[in-house]
N, C-alpha and C positions, 0 to 999 in steps of 0.2 A: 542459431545454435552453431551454424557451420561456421561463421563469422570467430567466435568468442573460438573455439576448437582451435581455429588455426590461429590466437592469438594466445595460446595459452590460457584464458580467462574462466575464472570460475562459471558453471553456470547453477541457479538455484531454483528451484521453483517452491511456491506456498500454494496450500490446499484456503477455500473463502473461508474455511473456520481460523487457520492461522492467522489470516489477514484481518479478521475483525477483531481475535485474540489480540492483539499484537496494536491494534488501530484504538479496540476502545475497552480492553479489559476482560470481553468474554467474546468468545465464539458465536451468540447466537444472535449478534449485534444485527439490525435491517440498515440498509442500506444509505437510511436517511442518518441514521446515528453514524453508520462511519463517515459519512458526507461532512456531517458536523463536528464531528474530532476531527478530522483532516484538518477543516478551516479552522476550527481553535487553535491546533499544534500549528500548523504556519502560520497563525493569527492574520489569515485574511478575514474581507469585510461581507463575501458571501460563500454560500459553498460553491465550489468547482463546478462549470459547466461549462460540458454535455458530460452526462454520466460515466461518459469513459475516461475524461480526465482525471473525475476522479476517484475511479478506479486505477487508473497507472500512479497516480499520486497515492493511495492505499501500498501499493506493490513495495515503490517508491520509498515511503519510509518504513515497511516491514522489512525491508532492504536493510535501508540504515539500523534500526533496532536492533537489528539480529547482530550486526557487525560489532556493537559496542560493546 
């Protein structure tokens, strides 16, 4: 955060309801369902692994969605 500060940079944060909101249409999405919208919307051939990729890749385009 102190990084983005000193560069002027917006910073945002989502709550895990926004992010599954936003990933696969409702809030109360599990884990393996937004694993799996992940890889449909970047049309990879599995889901993302270790769990935290895709988790930053959730972030990642809640990111981008919000922006358009």
């Amino acid at each position: 955060m102190l990084v983005l500060a000193q560069r002027n940079l917006k910073f945002v944060e989502f709550t895990p309801a926004q992010i599954k909101q936003s990933i696969t249409g409702h809030g109360n999405a599990d884990k393996v369902e937004v694993q799996e919208s992940i890889a449909r919307e970047l049309k990879l051939d599995k889901i993302p692994k270790p769990d935290d990729a895709a988790d930053g890749l959730a972030v990642a385009l809640t990111a981008l969605f919000r922006m358009e």
